[in-house]
C-alpha positions in Angstrom: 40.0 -111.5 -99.7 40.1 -108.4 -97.8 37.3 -108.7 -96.5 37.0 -112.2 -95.2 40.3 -111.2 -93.7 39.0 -108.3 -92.1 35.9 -110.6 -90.5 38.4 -113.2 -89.7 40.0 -110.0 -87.5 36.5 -108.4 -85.8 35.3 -111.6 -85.0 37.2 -112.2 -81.9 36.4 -115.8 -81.3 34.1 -116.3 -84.4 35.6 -119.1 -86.5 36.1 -117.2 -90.1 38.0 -118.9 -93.1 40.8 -116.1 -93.5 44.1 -118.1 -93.8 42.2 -120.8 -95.1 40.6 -118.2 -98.0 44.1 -116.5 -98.2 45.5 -120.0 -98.8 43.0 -120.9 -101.9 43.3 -117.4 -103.6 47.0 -117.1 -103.5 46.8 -120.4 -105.8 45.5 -118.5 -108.3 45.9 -115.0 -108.0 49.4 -113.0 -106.9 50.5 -114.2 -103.5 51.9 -110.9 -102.7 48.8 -109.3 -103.0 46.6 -111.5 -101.9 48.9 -111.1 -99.0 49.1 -107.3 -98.4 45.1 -107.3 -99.3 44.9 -110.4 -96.0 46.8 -108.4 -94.1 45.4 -104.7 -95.1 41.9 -106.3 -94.0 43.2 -108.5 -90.1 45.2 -104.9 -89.7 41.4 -103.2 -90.0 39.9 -105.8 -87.8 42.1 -105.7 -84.9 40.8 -102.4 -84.3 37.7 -104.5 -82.4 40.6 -105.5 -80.3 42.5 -102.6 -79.2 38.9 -100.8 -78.9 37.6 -103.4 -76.2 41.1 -103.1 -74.2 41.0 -99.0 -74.5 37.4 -99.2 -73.1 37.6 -101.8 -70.8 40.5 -100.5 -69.5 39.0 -100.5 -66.1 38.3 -104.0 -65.9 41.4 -104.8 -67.2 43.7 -103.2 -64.8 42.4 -104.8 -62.1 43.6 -108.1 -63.6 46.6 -110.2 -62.1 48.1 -110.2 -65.5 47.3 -106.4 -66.4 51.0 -105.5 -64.2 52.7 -107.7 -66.8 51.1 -106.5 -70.0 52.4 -102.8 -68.5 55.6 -103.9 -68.2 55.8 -105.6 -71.5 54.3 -102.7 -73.6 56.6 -100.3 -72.2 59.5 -102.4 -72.5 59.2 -103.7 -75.4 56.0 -103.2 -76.9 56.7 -103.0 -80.7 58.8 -106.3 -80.6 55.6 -108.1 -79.3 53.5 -106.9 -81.3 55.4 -107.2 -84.0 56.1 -111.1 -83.5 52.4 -111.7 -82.9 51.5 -110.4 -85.5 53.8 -112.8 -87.8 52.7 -115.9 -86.1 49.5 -117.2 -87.6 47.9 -117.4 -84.1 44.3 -117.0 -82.6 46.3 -114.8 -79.4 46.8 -112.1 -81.5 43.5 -110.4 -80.2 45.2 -110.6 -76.3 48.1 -108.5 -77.8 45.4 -106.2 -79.0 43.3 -106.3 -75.8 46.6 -105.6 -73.9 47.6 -103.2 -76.3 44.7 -101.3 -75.7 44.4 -101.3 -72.1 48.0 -100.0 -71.6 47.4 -97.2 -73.8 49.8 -98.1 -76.0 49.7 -95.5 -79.3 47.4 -96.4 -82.0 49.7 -94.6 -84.5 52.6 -97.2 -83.3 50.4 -100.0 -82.6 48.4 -100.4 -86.3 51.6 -100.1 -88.3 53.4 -102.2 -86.9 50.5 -104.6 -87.1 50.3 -104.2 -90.6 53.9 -104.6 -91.4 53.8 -107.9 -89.3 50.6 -109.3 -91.1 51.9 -108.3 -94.6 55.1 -110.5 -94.1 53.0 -113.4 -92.6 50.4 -112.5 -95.4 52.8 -112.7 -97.9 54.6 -116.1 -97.0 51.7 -117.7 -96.1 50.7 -116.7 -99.9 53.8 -118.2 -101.7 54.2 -121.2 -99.3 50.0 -122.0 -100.7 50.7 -120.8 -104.1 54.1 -123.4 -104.8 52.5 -126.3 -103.1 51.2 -128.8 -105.6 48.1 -127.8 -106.1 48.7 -123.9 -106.6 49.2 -122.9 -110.4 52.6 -122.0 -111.1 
């Protein structure tokens, strides 16, 4: 589960299964931790992320929209971060990227990630495992 969450994470626009595996193993097994495993693997993954926008920082900044990810990870980085990463959404590798490129901490950045993925993990878990075909 881990795992396929942690590919579904690298693989920046590679279609892989993780809600979809997070979904089908929460039927069966503990949502909750199917859900912190999910999101203890995407947390691992976004690191591909944050490492493209830290080393393509240069690119980046010459962007029209690099002045606006500045303002918003100074600002108000955390809550951004935070929301994206409780919205099952493929933009969460932008946040990342962005992330990244401003410099933002990675000692702020992955927890908050993780705490973010673990709630979304964790609902997305129950919600699949009380539908009518999880066993409850």
């Amino acid at each position: 589960m881990a795992f396929l969450s942690f590919l579904g994470s690298v693989a920046l626009v590679l279609p892989v299964p993780g809600l979809a595996s997070l979904c089908a193993v929460s039927a069966i097994i503990n949502p909750a931790l199917v859900g912190v495993a999910a999101a203890g693997g995407e947390t691992l993954g976004e690191i591909s992320g944050y490492a493209i926008g830290f080393g393509g920082r240069s690119v980046i900044e010459n962007s029209r929209f690099y002045p606006t990810f500045q303002s918003w990870m100074e600002k108000r980085g955390w809550l951004v971060i935070f929301i994206v990463a409780l919205i099952p959404n493929p933009f969460f590798d932008i946040v990342g990227i962005a992330a990244g490129a401003t410099r933002y901490p990675a000692y702020k950045f992955f927890p908050i990630v993780l705490v973010g993925k673990v709630i979304k993990g964790i609902v997305i878990g129950y919600t699949c495992h009380w539908l009518p075909w999880g066993i409850n």
